[in-house]
N, C-alpha and C positions, 0 to 999 in steps of 0.2 A: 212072518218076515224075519230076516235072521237080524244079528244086530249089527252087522254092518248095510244092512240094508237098508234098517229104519234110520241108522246113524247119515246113509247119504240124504233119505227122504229131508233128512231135517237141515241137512246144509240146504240141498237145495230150498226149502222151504223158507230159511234163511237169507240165501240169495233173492230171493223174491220179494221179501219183504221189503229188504235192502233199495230193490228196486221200486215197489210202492210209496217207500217213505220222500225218496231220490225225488219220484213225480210230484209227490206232495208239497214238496219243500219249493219244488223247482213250479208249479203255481202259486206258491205264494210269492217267491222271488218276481215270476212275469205278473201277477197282477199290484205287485205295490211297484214296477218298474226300477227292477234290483238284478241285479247278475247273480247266477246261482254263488258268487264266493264271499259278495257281501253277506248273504244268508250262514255260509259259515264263518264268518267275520261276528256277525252276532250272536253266534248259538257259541263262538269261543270264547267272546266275552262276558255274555250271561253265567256260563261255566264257570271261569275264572272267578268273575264275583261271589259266584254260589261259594267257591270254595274260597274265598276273601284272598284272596289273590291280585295282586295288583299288576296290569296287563299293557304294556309300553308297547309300546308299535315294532318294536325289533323283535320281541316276543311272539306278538299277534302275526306279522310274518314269516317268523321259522314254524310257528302253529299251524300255517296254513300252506308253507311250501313256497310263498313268495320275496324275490329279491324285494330291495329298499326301496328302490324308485314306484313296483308293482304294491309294495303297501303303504306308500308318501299316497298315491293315487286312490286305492281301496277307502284307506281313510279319510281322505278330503272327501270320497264323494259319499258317502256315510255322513260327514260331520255336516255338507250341504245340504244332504236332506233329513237334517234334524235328526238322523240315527245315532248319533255318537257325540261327544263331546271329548274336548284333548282336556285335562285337567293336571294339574300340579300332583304329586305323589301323596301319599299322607307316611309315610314311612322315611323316603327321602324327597324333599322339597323342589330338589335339584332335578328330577325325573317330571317327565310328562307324562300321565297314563292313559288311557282310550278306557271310556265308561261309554255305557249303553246308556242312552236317553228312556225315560220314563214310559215316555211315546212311543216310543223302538218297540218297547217291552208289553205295552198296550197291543198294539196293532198284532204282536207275533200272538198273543194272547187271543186276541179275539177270530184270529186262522186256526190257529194248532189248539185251541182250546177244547174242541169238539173229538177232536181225536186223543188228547191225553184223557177227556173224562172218559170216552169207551176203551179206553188202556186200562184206567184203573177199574174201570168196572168188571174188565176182563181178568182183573188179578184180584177180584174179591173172592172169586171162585175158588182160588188155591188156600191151602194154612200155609202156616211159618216156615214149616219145613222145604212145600215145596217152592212157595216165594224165595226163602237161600239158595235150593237149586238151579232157577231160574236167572237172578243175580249172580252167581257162581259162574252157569255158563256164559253167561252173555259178558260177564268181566271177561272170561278166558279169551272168547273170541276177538272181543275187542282189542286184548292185550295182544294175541295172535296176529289180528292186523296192522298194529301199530308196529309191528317188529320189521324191521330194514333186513331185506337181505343183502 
């Protein structure tokens, strides 16, 4: 196969996955009765936390593509079904910030928990080397899709 050939096998391959992870997410959003953007509503704020980031709701809306009133909404119905809590800043006082409940973080845990261990399982197979190539690409594309044209 030439290498532009393997190079499309692998977008498309990519695309697909794209698409399995999409179905995966989007049963866990329909069986805890969640809209697919609550689910990235928690996967931005578990993010954010990872990276100790503290995550206001004007934020968590430009994060996600929605106007004010579509994340005044997103988060009330997060914060009613115990996924999220509003809390004061730790940084600035005066700020409100959106944390993921423990619970949130439980329940996505015990869905996606079975697929990150056969992820990792699937990356014990590589060395170091090729785990940086792997992370290398998958920054690139990610950073490639985040770009606005």
């Amino acid at each position: 196969m030439t290498p532009q050939g393997s190079g499309m096998e692998i977008v498309h391959l990519l695309r697909a996955v794209t698409v399995e992870l999409g179905l995966h997410s989007a049963r866990f959003a329909q069986r805890n009765d969640m809209h697919p953007t609550d689910v990235r509503a928690l996967i931005a704020l578990m993010d954010a936390a990872r990276a100790r980031e503290e995550m206001t709701a004007g934020r968590l809306g430009a994060a996600l593509g929605l106007n004010s009133a579509g994340t005044t909404a997103l988060v009330d119905r997060l914060e009613r079904a115990g996924h999220v809590r509003r809390v004061r800043g730790e940084r600035d006082r005066r700020q409100v910030v959106i944390e993921v409940s423990e619970e949130a973080v439980e329940l996505g845990r015990a869905f996606f928990g079975p697929l990150i261990d056969r992820t990792m399982g699937l990356l014990r197979a590589y060395d170091e080397r090729e785990t940086a190539a792997i992370l290398g690409f998958l920054t690139g594309v990610r950073d490639a899709a985040a770009e606005r044209d």
